[in-house]
C-alpha positions in Angstrom: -11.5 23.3 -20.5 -7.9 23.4 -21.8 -4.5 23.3 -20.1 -2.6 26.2 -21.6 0.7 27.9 -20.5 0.5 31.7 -20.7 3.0 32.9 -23.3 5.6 30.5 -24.3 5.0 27.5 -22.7 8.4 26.2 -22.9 9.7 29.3 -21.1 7.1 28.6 -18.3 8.5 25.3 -17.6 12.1 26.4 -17.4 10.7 29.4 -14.8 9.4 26.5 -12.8 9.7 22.8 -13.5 7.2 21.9 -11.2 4.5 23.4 -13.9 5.4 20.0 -16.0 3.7 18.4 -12.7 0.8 20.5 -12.2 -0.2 20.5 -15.8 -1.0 17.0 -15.7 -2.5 17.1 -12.3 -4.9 19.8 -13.4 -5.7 18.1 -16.5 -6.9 14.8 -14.8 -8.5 16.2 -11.9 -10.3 19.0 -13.7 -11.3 16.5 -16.6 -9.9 19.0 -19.2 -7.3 18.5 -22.3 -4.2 19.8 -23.3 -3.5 22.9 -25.9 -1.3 21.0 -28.5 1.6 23.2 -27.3 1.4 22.2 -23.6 1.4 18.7 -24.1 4.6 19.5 -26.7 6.3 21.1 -24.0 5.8 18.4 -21.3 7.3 15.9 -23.6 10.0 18.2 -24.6 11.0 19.2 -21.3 9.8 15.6 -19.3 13.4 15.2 -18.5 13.0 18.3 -16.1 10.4 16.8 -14.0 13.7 15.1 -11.8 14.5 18.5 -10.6 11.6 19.2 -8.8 12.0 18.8 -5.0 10.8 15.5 -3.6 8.2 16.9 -1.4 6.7 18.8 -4.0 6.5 16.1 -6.4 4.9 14.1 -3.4 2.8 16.9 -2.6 1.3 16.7 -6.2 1.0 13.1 -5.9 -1.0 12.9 -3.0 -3.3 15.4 -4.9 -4.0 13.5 -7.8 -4.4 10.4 -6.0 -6.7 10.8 -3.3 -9.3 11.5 -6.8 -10.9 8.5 -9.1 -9.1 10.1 -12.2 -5.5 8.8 -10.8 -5.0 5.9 -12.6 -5.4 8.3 -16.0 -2.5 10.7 -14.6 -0.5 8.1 -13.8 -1.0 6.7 -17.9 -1.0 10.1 -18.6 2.9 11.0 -16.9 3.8 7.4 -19.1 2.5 8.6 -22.2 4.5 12.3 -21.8 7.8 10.4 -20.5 7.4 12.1 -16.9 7.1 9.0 -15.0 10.3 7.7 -15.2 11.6 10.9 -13.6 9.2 10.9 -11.0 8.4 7.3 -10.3 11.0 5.1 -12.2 10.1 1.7 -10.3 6.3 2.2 -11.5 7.4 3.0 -14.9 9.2 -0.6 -14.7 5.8 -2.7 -14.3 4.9 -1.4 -17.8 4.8 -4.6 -19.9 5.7 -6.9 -17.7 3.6 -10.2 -18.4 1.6 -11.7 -15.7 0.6 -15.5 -15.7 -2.3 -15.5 -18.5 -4.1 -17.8 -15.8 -4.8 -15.7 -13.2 -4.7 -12.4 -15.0 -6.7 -11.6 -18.1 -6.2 -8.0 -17.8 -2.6 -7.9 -19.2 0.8 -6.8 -17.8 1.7 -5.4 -14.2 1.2 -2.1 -15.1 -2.5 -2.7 -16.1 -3.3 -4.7 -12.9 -1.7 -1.9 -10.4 -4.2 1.1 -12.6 -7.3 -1.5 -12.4 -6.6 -1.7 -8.7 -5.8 1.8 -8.1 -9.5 2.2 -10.0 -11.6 -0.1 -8.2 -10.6 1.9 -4.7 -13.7 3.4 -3.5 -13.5 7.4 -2.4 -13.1 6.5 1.4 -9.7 4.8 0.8 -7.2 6.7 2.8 -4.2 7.9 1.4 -1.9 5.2 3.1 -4.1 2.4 1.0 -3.6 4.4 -1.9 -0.1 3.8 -2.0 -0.4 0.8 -0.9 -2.3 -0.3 -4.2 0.1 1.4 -6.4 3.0 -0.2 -4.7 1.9 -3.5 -3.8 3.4 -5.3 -7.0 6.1 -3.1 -7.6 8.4 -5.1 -6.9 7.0 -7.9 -9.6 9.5 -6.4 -12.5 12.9 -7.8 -9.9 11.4 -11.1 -9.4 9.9 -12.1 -12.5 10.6 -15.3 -13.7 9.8 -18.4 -16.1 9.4 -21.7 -14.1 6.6 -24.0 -14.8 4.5 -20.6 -15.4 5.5 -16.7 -14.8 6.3 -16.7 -11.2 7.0 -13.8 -9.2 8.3 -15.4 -5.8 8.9 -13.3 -3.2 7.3 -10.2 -4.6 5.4 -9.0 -1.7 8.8 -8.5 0.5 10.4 -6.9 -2.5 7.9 -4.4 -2.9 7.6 -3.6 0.2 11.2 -3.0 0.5 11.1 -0.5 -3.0 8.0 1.1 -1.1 9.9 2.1 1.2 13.1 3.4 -0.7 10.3 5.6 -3.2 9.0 6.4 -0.1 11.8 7.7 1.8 12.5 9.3 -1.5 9.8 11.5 -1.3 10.0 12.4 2.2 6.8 11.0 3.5 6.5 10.8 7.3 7.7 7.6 9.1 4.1 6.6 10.2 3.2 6.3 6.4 6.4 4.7 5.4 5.9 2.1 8.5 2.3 2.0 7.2 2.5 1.2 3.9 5.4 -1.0 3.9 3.3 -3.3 6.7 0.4 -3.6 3.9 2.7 -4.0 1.3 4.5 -6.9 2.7 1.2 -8.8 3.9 -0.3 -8.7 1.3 -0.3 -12.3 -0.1 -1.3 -13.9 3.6 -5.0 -13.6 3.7 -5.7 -17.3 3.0 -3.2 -18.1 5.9 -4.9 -15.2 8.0 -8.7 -17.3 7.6 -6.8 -20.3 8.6 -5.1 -18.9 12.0 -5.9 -19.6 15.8 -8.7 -17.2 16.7 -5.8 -15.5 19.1 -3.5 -15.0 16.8 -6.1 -13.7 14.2 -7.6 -11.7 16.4 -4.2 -9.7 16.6 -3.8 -8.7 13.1 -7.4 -7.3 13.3 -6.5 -5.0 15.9 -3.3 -3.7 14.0 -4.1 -0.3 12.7 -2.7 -0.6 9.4 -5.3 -4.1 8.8 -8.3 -1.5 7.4 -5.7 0.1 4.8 -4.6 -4.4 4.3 -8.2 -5.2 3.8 -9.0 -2.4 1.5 -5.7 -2.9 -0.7 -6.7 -6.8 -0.3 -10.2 -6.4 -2.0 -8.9 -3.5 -4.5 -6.0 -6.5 -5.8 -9.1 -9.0 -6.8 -11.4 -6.5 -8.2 -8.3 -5.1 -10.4 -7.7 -8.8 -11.3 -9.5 -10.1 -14.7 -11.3 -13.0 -13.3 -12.5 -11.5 -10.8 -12.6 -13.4 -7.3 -14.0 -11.1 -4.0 -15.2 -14.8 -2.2 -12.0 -14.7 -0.2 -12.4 -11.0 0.2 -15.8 -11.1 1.5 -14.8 -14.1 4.2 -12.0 -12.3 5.8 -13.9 -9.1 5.7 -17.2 -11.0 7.4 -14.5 -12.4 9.9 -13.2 -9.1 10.6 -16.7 -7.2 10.9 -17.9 -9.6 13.4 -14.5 -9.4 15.6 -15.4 -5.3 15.4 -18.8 -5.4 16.4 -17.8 -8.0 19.5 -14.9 -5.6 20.4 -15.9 -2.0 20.1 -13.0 -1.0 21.9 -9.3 -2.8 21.7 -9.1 -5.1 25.4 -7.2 -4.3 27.6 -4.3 -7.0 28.4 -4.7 -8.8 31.7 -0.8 -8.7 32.1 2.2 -6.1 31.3 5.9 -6.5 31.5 6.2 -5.7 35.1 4.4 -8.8 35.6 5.9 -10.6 33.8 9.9 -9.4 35.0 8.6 -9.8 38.8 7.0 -13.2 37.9 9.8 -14.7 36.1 12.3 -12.6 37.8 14.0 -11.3 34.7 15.0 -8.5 33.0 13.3 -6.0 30.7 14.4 -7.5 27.5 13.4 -8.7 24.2 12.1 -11.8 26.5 9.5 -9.8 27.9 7.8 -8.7 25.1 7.3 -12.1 23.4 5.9 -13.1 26.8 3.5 -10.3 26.8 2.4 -10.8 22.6 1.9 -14.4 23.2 -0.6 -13.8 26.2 -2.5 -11.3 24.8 -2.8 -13.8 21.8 -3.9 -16.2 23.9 -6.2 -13.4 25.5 -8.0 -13.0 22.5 -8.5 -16.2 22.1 -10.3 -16.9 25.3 -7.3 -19.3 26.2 -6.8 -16.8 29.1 -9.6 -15.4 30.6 -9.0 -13.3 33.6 -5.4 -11.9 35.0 -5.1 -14.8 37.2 -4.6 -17.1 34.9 -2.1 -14.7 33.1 -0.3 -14.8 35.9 -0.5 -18.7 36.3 0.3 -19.8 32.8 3.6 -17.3 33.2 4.5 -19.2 36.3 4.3 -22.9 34.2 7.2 -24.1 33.2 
């Protein structure tokens, strides 16, 4: 149960600097330890990591994160000066204070690996990422007002997802994906407080399981621990899944709506169409009649 390099271990890594990688993802995943010289070598040659192709690097990522033993590999590319080659914004969040209040645990860094460790093993890779990245962006808006305050920090990650994202060439559904969580992550208070409509709508989102999962993984990797808020948007959300087993169907689309109103396709039309199907949900509207007649109200 030891990661060694055949022959010279530094001459391995400069045949392939992706080995600097796989080392550590085969030492977390397979639960072994390092020969003295491997872990040498990695730290010698860490620098090499950022000459690895993007998509390889993600392709190791994605391998060691989908397994419970990721939050170690990700202290474990910290500790042998990988990370900042491969993940530079998360090696940022590494001692930066939290409000002492509302997070016992520590610094950033130490909230984003108790998250990443409280997902269970049905988390899908999109929530994954979502977890690691949802506070990323706490190191650009830290500051000191009346407390540590980190205003803002849900739209700045989000927007550093993306870049680290695009980075490492994920696909534009994932990028879309976890950006979406990312960004929404702070509103589930105001999501309990919504008209049934309009919370109805962010159930039926696709990305709102990966929202929900990185929503209850953020309190159980927060030191108190609070899931009450967890537990009454995920009741909320159950019940709203076992009414609707299948996504309704609007009762209007946007030919109705251009041949009612007699306008164009347009930007127009598609607020007109969100904001009935809100309704919709809501049991506002209840048939396609009365669609059709509240579009016709002036």
């Amino acid at each position: 149960k030891i990661i060694r390099f055949i022959g010279d271990p530094h001459e391995r890594i400069l045949e392939d600097h992706l080995r600097i990688i796989r080392a550590v993802r085969f030492k977390n995943t397979l639960g072994f330890g390092y020969h003295p010289d491997t872990y040498h070598a990695i730290k010698k040659h860490a620098q090499l990591a950022d000459k690895v192709s993007w998509e390889r690097v993600r392709d190791e990522l994605n391998k060691i994160i989908v397994t419970d033993k990721a939050p170690v590999a990700f202290e474990d590319f910290q500790d042998t000066g990988v990370l900042p080659y491969v993940l530079p914004e998360l090696e940022a969040c590494k001692g930066v204070a939290q409000p002492m209040e509302y997070h016992h645990e520590g610094d950033v860094w130490t909230h984003l690996m108790d998250s990443l460790a409280a997902l269970p093993p049905d988390a899908s890779l999109t929530a994954r990422w979502s977890v690691i990245f949802h506070d990323i962006g706490k190191p650009e808006t830290f500051k000191i007002a009346e407390r540590i305050r980190f205003d803002k920090h849900s739209e700045v990650s989000a927007e550093i997802a993306e870049k680290i994202m695009r980075r490492l060439k994920f696909s534009r559904r994932e990028i879309e994906r976890v950006s979406w969580v990312v960004k929404h992550h702070f509103m589930m208070l105001q999501l309990l407080e919504m008209p049934l409509g309009r919370q109805r709508h962010w159930f039926l989102n696709d990305g709102f399981p990966d929202l929900l999962m990185l929503f209850y993984a953020d309190a159980a990797g927060t030191t108190p621990t609070d899931l009450s808020l967890y537990e009454k948007v995920k009741a909320e959300y159950e019940n709203f899944r076992a009414t609707y087993k299948e996504k309704p169907k609007p009762f209007i689309r946007g030919e109705d709506v251009m041949k009612t109103l007699g306008i164009k396709a347009g930007p127009k039309v598609g607020e007109l169409l969100e904001e009935a199907y809100v309704k919709q949900l809501g049991h506002e509207l209840k048939s396609r009649e009365e669609a059709l007649e509240w579009l016709r109200l002036p």
